[in-house]
C-alpha positions as CSV (number, residue, x, y, z in Angstrom):
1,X,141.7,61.6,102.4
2,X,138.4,63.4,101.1
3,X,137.9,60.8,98.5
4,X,138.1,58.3,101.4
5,X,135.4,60.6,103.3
6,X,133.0,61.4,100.5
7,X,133.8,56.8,99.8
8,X,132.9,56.4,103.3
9,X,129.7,58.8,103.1
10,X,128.1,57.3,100.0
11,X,128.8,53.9,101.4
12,X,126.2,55.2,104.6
13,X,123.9,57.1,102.7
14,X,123.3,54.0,100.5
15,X,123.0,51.7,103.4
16,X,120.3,54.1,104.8
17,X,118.6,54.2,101.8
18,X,118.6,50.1,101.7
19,X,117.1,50.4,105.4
20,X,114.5,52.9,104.4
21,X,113.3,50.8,101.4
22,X,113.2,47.9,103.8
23,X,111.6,49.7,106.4
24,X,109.1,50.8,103.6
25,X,108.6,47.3,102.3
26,X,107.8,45.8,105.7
27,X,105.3,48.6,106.0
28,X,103.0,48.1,102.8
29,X,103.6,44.1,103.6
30,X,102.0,45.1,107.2
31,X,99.4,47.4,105.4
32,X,98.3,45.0,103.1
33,X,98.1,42.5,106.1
34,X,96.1,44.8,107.8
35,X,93.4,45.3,104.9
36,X,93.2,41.8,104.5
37,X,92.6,41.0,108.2
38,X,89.7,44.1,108.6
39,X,88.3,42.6,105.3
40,X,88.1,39.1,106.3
41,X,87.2,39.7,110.0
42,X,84.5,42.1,109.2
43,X,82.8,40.0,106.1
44,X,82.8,37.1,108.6
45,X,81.1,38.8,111.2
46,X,78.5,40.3,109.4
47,X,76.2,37.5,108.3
48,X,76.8,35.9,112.1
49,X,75.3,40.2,113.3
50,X,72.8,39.9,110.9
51,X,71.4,36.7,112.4
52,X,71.5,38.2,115.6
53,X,70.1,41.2,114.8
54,X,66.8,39.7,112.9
55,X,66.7,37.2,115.9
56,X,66.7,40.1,118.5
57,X,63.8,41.7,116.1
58,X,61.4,38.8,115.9
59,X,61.7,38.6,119.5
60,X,60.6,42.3,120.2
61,X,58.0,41.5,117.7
62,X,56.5,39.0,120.1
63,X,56.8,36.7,117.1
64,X,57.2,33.0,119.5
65,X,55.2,34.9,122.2
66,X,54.6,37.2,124.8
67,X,58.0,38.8,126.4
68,X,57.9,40.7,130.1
69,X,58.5,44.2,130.0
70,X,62.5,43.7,131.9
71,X,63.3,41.1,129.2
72,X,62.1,43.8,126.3
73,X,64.5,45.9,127.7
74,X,67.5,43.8,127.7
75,X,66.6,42.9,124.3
76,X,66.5,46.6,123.1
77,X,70.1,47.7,124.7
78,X,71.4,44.7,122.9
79,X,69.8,45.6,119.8
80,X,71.4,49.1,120.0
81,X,74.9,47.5,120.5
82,X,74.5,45.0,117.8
83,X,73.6,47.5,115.5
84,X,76.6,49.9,116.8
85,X,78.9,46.7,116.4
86,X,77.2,46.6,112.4
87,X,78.3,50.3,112.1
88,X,81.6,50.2,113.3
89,X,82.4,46.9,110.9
90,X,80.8,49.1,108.2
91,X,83.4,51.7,109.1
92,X,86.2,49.6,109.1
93,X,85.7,48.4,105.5
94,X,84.8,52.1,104.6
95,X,88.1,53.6,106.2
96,X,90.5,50.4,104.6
97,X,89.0,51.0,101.1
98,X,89.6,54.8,101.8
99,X,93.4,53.8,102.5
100,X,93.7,51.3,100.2
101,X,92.2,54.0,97.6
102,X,90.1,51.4,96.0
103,X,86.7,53.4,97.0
104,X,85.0,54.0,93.5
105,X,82.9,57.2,92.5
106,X,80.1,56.4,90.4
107,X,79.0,60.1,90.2
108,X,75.5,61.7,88.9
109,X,74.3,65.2,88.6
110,X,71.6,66.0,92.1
111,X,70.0,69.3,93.1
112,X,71.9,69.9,96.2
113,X,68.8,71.3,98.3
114,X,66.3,68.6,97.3
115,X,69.2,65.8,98.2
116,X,70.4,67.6,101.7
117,X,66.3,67.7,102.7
118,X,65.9,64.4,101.9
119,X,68.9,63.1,103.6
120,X,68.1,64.8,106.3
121,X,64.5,63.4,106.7
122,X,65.5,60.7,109.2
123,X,66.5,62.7,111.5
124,X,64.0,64.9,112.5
125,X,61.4,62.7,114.3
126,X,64.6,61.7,116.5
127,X,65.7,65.3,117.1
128,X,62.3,65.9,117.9
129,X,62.1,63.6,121.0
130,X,65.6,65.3,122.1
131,X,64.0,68.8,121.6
132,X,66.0,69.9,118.9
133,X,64.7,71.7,115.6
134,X,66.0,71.1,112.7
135,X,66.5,74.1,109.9
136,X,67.2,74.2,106.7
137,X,69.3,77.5,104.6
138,X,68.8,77.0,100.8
139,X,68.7,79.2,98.1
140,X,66.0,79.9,96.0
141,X,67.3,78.3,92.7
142,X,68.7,74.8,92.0
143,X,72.1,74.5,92.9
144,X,73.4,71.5,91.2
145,X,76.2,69.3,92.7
146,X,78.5,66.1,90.9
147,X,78.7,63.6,93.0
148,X,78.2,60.2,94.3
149,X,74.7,60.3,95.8
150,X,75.6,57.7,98.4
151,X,79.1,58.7,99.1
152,X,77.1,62.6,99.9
153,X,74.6,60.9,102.0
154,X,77.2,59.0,103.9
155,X,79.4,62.5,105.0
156,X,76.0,64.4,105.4
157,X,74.9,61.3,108.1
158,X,78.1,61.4,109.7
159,X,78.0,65.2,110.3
160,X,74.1,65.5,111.2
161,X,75.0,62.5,113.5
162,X,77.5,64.3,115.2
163,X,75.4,67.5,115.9
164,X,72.5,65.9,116.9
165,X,74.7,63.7,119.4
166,X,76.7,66.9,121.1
167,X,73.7,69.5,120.9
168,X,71.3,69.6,124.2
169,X,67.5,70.1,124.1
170,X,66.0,73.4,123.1
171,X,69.7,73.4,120.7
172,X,69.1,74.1,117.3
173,X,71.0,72.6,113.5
174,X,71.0,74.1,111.0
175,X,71.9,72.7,107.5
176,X,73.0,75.3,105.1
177,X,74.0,75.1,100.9
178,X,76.1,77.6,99.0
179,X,76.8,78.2,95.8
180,X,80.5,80.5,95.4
181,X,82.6,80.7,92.2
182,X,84.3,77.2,92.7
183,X,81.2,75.1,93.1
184,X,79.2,74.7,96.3
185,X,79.6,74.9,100.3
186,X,77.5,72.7,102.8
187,X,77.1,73.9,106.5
188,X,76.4,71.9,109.1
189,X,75.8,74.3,112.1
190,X,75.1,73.6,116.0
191,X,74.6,75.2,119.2
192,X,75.9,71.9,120.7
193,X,78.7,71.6,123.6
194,X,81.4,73.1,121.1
195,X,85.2,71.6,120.4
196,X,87.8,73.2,122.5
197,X,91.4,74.6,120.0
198,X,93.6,72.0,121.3
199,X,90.6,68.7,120.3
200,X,90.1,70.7,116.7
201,X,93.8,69.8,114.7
202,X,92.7,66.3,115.8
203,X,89.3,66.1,114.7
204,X,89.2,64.3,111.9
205,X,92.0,61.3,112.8
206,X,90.6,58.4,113.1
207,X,89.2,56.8,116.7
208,X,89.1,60.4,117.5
209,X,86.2,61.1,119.5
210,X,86.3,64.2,121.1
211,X,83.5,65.0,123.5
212,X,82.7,61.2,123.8
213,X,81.4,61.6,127.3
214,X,78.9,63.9,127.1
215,X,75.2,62.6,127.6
216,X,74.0,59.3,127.1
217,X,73.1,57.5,124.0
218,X,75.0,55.6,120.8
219,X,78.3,56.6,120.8
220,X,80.5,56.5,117.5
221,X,83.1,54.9,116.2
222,X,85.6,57.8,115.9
223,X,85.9,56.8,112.1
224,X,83.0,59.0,111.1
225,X,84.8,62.5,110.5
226,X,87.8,60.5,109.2
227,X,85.6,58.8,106.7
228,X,83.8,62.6,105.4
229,X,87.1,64.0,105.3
230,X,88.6,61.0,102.6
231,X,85.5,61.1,101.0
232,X,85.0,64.8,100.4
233,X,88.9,64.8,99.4
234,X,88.3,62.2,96.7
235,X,85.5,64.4,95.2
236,X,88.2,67.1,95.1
237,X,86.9,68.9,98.1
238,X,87.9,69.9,101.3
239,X,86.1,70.1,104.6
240,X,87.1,72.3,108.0
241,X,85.1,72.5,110.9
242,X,85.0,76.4,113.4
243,X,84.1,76.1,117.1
244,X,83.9,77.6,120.2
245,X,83.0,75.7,124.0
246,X,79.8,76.0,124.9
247,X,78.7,77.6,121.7
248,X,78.5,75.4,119.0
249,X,80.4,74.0,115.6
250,X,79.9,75.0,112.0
251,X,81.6,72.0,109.9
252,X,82.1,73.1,106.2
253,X,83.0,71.0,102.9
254,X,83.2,72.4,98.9
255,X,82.6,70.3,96.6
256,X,83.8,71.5,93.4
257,X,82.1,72.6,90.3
258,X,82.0,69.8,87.4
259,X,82.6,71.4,83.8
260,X,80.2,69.4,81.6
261,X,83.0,67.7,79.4
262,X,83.8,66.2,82.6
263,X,80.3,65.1,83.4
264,X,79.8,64.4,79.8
265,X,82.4,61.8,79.8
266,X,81.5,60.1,84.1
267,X,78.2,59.4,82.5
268,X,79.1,57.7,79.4
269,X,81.5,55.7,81.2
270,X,78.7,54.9,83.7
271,X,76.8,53.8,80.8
272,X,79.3,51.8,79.3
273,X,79.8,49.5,82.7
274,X,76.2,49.1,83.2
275,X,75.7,47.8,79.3
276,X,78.5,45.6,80.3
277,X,76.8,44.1,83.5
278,X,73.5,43.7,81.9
279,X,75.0,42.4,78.5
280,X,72.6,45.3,76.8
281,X,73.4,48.3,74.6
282,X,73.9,51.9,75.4
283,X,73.5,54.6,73.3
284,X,74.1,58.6,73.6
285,X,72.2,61.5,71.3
286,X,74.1,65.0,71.3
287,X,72.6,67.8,69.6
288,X,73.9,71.2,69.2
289,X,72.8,75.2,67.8
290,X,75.6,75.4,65.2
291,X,75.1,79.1,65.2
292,X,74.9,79.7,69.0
293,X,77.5,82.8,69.3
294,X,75.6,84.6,66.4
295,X,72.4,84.0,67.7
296,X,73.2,85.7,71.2
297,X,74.6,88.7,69.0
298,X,71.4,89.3,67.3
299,X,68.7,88.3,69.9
300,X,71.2,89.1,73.1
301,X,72.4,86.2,76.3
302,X,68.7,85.9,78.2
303,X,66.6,85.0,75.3
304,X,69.3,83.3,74.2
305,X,69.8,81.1,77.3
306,X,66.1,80.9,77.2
307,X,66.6,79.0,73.9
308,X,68.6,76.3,74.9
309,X,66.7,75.7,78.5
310,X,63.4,75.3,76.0
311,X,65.1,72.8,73.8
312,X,66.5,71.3,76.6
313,X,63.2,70.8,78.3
314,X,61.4,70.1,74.9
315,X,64.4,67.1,74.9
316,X,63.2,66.1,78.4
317,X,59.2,65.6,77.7
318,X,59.8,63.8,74.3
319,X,62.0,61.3,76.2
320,X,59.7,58.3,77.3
321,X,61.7,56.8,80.6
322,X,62.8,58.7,83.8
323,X,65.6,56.7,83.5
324,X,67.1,58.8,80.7
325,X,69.4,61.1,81.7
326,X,69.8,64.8,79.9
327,X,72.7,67.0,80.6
328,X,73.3,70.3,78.8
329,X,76.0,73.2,78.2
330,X,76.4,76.4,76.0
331,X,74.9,75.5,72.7
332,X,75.3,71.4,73.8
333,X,72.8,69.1,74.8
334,X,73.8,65.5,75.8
335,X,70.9,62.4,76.6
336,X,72.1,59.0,77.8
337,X,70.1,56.3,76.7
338,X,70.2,53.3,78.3
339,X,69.2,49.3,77.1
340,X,68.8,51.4,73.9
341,X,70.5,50.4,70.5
342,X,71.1,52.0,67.3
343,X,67.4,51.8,65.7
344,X,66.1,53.4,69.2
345,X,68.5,56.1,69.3
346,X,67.3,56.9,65.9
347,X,63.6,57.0,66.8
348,X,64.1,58.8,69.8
349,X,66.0,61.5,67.4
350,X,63.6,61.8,65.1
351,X,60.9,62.4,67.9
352,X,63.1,65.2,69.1
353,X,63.8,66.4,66.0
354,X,59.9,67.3,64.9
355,X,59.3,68.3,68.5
356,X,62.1,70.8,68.4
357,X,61.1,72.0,64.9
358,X,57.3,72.8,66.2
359,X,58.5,74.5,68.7
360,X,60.7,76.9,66.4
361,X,58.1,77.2,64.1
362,X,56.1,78.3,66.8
363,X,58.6,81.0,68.2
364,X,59.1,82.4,64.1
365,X,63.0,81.0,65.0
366,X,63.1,78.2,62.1
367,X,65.2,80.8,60.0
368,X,67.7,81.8,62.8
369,X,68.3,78.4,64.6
370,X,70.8,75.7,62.9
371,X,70.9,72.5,64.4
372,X,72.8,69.2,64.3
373,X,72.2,65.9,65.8
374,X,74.6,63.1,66.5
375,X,74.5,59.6,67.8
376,X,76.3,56.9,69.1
377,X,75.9,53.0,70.2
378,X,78.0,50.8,72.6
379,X,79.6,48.6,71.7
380,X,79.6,48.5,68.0
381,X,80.3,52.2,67.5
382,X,82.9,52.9,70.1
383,X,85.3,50.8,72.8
384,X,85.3,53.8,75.5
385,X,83.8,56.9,76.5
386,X,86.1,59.5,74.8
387,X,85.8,57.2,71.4
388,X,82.1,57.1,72.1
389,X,81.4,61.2,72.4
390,X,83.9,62.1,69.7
391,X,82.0,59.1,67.6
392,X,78.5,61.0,68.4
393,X,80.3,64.6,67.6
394,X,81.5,63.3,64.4
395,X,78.0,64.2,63.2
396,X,78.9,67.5,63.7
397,X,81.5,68.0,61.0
398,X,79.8,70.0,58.0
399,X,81.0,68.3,54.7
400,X,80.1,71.9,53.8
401,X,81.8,74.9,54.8
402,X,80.1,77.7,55.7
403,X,76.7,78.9,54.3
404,X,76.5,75.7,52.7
405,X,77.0,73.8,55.7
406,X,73.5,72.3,56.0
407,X,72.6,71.8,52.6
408,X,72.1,67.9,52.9
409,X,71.7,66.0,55.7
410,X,73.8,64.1,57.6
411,X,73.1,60.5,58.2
412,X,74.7,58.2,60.4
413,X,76.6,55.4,58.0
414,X,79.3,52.2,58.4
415,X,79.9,51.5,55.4
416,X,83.4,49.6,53.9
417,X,85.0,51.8,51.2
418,X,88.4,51.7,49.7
419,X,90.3,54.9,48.1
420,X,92.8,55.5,45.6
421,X,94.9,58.9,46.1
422,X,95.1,60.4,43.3
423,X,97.6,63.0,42.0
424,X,101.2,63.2,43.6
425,X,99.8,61.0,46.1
426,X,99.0,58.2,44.1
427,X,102.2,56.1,44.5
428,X,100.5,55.6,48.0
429,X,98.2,52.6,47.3
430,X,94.5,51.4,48.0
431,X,93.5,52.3,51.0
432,X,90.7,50.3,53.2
433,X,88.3,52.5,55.9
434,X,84.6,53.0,57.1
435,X,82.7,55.9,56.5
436,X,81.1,57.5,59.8
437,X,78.4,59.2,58.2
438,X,76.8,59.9,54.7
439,X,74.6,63.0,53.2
440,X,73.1,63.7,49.3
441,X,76.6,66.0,48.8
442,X,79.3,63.5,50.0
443,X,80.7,61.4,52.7
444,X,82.8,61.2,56.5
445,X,85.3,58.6,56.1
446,X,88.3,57.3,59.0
447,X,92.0,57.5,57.9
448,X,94.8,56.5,58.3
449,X,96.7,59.1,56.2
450,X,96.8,62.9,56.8
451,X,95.3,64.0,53.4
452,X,95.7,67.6,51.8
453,X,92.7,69.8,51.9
454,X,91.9,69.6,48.0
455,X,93.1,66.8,47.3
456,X,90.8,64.1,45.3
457,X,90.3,60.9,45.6
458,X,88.8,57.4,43.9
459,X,86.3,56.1,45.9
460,X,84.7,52.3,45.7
461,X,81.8,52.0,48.0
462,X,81.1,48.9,49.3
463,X,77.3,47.8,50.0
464,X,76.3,44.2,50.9
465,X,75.6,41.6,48.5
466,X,75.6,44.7,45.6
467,X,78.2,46.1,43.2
468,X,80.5,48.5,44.5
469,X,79.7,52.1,43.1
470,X,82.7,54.4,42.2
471,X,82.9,57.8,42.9
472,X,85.8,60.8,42.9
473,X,85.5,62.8,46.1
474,X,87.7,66.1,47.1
475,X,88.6,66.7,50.9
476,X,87.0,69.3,52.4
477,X,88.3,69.2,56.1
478,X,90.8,66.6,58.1
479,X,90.7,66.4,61.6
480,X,93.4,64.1,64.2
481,X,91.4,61.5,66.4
482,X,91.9,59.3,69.0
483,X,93.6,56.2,68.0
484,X,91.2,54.7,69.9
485,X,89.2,54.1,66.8
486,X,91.7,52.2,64.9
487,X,92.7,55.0,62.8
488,X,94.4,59.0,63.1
489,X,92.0,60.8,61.4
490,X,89.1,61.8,59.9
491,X,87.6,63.4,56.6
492,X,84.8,65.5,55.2
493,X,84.6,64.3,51.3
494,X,82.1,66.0,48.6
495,X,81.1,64.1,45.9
496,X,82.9,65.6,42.5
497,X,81.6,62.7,40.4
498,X,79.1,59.8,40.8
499,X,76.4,59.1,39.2
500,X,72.7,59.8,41.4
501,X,71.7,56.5,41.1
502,X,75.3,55.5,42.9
503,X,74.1,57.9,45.9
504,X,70.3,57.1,45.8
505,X,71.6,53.0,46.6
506,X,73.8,54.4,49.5
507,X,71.2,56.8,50.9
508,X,68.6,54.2,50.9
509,X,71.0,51.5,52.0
510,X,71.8,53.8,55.2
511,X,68.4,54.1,55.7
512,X,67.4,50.6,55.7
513,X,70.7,49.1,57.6
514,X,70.1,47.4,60.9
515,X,72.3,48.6,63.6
């Protein structure tokens, strides 16, 4: 009899769970219907509003003549409803992207305060006709936010919109920035009509619109807090809004704070897309104080600090476009270089490099600062972002250990070379790779074989249109890489026997190679 029961009971629990994937099919097929519908209806309506719209305009402008007074203002109240039909069909899309969660990010580094002013802007003159002032609460140093500067604009509009719409004359806003331990906080604060307990768990639902009747004017679309909520969510943020009737709202979002590998890598990926719409190259130049931690031990963290902001802005004045973007951590520094290939990238490093150099021989700090540069070009160097940084960082690997870690430049270098293992690993075989960079004492080659500190190996370098020159090399170092690059690791070499001319014809072929 129980088996019959429990029978009888997994024989309903699977029929439910048939009815629930059903009921869950029917709903993405309705969803999807949905999106498709809001697409298509509100693409199709926009050029026929935009017509409209410019129509109503040249009108008003008197452009095919005179217009009475009465017929100015009918046009005006149906310019303001055409233009609050454009903003709801602009919602719409918003809110179904949102949903559909194919809203993209395309994020940037902004001061907070300089962006909220600016955003702002707009809305003074018209909160100066209602008799409202407009304040602004920012701190005294840059506070620096990672986000999407339009997607920030959008929720800042949307909240500034709603205070100026529910605040009387002689009310006040108040725009506030924070900085706290997780990132930064953005106030927007009023003395408006307030939201009553019961309206607040609703607020930010869409077609919510709490307090619509109050005063005349535009009214929203109720999507607008619905929209800043998704969008501050997708940064990784949250928003909340306090209130009390009669006495005004604060709304509040964070926006979290970026580490720099993560800003690192949005930017070089924002590089790569916009050298693939514009069919042009893109290039990144990292440099870094190899001895960072031992120079805050001797000279302490402020001067330090004041070290890397120097180079940093020394970076920023040799650079010749605004467009080029500079981004910096402890010890790091990191430009993006735009429409640049791998002959500019080299210039611009070598202009950094004596700039930097002047400026430590000016400071008596030649002795105590060790620097490295690296590079790297899309496409030929790297297929993504994280191939493309640990590309640039390969330049950072000393074929040198130690106090001999600088002893001979670094280079960058592509060069075709095959190796013969030597030793206990010899039954392995010839081996084909590239070498990622070159210096006077040895060489960084790709592998695809996890090779032995010590070990030595039989190296035939091969240059264009020249014979190959043979050289025996021990590893130094070995570090795993992304297989992104076609092979799993990496390898500092030194020379242990070649003959100078051998390395004078690769030096000077580096030199002279065309990216």
């Amino acid at each position: 009899m129980a088996k019959e029961k429990l029978a009888q009971l997994e024989k309903k629990l699977k029929n439910k769970e048939k009815e629930v994937e059903k009921i869950q099919g029917d709903y993405n097929k309705l969803t999807k219907i949905k999106d498709e519908l809001i697409s298509i209806v509100s693409h199709e309506l926009r050029t026929p509003l935009s017509i409209i719209k410019e129509g109503i305009n040249l009108t008003l402008d008197e452009v095919a003549g005179g217009i009475t007074p009465k017929q100015k203002q009918f046009l005006s109240i149906s310019k303001q409803n055409v233009e609050r039909l454009s903003n709801l069909i602009n919602d719409l899309l918003d809110m179904s992207k949102l949903e559909a969660k194919k809203t993209v990010l395309h994020k940037a580094l902004i001061d907070a305060g300089a962006f909220i002013k600016h955003t702002a802007f707009p809305f003074q003159s018209v909160a100066k006709d209602k008799g409202i002032s407009v304040e602004f609460k920012l701190p005294g140093k840059e506070i620096s936010m990672f986000v999407d500067p339009d997607k920030l604009a959008q929720i800042l509009n949307n909240l500034i919109g709603n205070a100026m719409k529910f605040t009387k004359a002689g009310g006040r806003i108040t725009v506030e920035v924070r900085e706290n331990a997780d990132g930064a906080q953005v106030n927007v604060i009023d003395t408006g009509i307030g939201i009553s307990k019961n309206n607040i768990n609703k607020l930010f639902g869409k077609f919510v619109q709490v307090g619509r009747s109050y005063g005349p004017g535009e009214k929203g679309t109720g999507l607008g807090l619905a929209i800043s909520k998704a969008l501050v969510e997708l940064h990784g943020g949250k928003i909340w809004v306090e209130s009390r009737v009669g006495k005004g709202s604060v709304f509040s979002f964070t926006i979290p704070k970026a580490g720099f590998e993560e800003v690192f890598r949005e930017y070089v990926k924002n590089g790569i897309r916009d050298s693939q719409d514009r069919e042009s190259p893109f290039s990144i130049l990292v440099s870094r104080v190899d001895n960072f931690e031992e120079f805050k031990k001797k000279y302490g963290m402020v001067k330090s600090y004041r070290l890397l902001e120097e180079i940093v802005q020394i970076i920023k004045k040799t650079l010749r476009r605004v467009t080029d973007v500079t981004i910096k951590d402890s010890g790091e520094c990191a430009v993006m270089l735009g429409g640049t290939n791998k002959d500019g990238v080299v210039s611009v490093e070598q202009r950094i490099r004596e700039a930097i150099a002047k400026y430590l021989v000016s400071e008596r700090l030649q002795r105590d600062v060790g620097l490295s540069f690296g590079n790297s070009t899309y496409p030929e160097d790297a297929k993504d972002n994280i191939e493309m940084i640990a590309t640039a960082r390969a330049f950072f690997e000393g074929l040198y250990i130690g106090k001999d870690r600088r002893k001979h430049e670094r280079k960058y270098s592509k060069l075709n070379i095959e190796f013969l293992p030597t030793g206990a690993n010899a039954d392995k075989g010839k081996q084909r790779t590239q070498s990622i960079n070159i210096s006077r004492g040895g060489i960084c080659i790709f592998s695809n074989s996890k090779m032995p500190v010590g070990h030595i190996l039989k190296l035939a370098i091969k240059l264009p249109d020249r014979p190959v020159l043979n050289a025996t090399a021990e590893v130094m170092w070995v570090k795993k890489i992304s297989k992104l690059s076609g092979f799993g690791y990496k390898a500092g070499l030194r020379y242990k026997d070649i003959e100078n001319a051998a390395v004078e014809s690769v030096l000077n072929f580096s030199a002279g190679a065309k990216a």
